[in-house]
N, C-alpha and C positions, 0 to 999 in steps of 0.2 A: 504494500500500500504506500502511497506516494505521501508527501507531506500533509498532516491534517490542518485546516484551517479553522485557526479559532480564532473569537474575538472576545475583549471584554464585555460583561454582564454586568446590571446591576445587582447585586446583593441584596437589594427590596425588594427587587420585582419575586413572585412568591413560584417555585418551580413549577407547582401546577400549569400556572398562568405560562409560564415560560413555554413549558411544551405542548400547549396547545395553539402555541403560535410555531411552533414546528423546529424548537431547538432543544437540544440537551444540556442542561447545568452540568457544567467541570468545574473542579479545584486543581490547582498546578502547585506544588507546596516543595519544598528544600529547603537543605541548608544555605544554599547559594541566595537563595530569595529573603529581601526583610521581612516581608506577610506575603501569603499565601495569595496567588493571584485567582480570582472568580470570573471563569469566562464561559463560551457557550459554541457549542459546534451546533452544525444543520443537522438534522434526524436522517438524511442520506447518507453523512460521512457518519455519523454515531451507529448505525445499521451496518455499513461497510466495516467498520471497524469490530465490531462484536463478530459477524460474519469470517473473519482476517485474522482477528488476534485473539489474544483472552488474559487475563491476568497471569504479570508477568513478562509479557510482551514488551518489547522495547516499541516506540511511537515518538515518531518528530511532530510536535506541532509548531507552527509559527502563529504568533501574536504579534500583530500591530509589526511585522517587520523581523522580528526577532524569533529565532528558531531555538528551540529549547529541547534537547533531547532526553526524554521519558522513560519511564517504566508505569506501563499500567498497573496501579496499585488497587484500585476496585473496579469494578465493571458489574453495578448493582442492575439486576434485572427481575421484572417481575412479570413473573410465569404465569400466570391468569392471567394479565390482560397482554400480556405477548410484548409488553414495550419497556424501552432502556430506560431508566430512572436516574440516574446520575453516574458520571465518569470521574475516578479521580486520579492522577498523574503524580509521578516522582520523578523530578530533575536527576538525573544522571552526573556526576560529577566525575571526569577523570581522576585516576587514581585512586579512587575511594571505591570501600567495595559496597555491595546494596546485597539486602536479602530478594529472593525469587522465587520461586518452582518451577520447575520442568516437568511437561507433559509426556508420556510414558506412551507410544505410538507402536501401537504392531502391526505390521506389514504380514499379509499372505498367510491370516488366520484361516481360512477355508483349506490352508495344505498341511492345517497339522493333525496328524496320525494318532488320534491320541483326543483324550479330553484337556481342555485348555482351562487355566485358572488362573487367574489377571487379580492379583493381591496388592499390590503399591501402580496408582494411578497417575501419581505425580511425583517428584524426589524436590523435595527443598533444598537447598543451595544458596553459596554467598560467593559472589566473584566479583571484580573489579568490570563494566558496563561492557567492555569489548571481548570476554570470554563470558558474561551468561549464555544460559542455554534454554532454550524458548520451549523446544521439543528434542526428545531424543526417540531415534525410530530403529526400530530391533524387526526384524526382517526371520519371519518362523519358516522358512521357505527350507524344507530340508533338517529341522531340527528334531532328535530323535526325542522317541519317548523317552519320559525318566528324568528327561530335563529339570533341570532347578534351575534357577536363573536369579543371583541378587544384587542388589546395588552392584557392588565391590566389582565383580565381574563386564559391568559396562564400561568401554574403553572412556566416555566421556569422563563418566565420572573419577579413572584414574590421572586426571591431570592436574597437575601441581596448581594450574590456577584456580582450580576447584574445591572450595570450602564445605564438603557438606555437612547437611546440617540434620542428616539422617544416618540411621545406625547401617554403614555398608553393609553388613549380615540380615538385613530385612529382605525377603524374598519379592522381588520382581512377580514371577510369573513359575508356574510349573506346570509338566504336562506329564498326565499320566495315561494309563492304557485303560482307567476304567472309573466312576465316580464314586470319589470314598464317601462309603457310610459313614452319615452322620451320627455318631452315639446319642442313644435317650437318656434323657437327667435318669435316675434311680428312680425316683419316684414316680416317673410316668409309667416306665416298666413293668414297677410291682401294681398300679393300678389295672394296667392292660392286662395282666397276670387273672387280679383279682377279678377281673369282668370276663375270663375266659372258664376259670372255676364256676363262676356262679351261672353262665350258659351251660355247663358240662352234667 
């Protein structure tokens, strides 16, 4: 996605009101900044943008002239009435690192052999703006059964510019040859027990 265009907003005007004239309320907020700047994108580019990115995400926007490069830090949305409710943005500072998450993508689940189980959806992370990692994509094309798959094991994550912020020994993803029974608490058993004596 190409540079987003925002503008300032006034801070009275009340968000309702705002997007029903067809904008989205943003906050743009850093260390770099004295206050917090309040401004507003079109419901095109805020649509495009949820569609493109998702928290996390790195996003340039320009204001009044001036290009600020971001990190999507909320992207509030509400799922019954289907529309964006507010964006909020983090200035990017070189050399400084920022907290993120990375989205956990798997390519050519239809080829695996095997039942699939997708247990860590996103890996939290801290890196300096020009090594985050938006998505990392793990490719099941040929991987056998038996597999275990965790953090530690993904090459992204073994990079020194890489802070994470998750226990590498957390399991990614495993495929086995068949779906494990769930065990019943005790007490379910001995009642299914007790309701099969009492039919008998």
């Amino acid at each position: 996605m190409d540079i987003i265009k925002a503008e300032m907003r006034n801070p009275a005007t009340k968000a309702k009101q705002l997007r029903r004239s067809g904008f989205i309320p943003c906050v743009i907020d850093g260390a770099s900044l004295k206050e917090s700047l309040c401004v507003q994108i079109n419901l095109a580019t805020a649509s495009q943008l949820k569609r493109t990115k998702r928290k996390g995400s790195n996003a340039d926007i320009e204001v009044d002239g001036k290009i600020f490069h971001t990190l999507i830090k909320e992207l509030d949305y509400n799922s019954m009435t289907d529309s964006i409710v507010h964006i909020s943005f983090h200035i990017l500072d070189a050399g400084k690192k920022v907290n993120s998450v990375a989205d956990i993508v798997l390519l050519n689940k239809d080829k695996v052999q095997g039942v699939l189980e997708q247990i860590q959806l996103t890996v939290p992370h801290a890196a300096q703006p020009e090594y985050l990692l938006d998505t990392v994509t793990i490719d099941l094309a040929g991987v056998p059964i038996g597999t275990t798959l965790r953090i530690g094991d993904i090459p992204e994550f073994q990079s020194d510019n890489i802070e994470l912020q998750a226990d590498p020994g957390n399991i990614v993803l495993r495929i086995s040859d068949k779906k494990r029974v769930i065990e019943k608490p005790e007490e379910v058993e001995e009642a299914e027990e007790a309701e099969e004596e009492k039919q008998e």
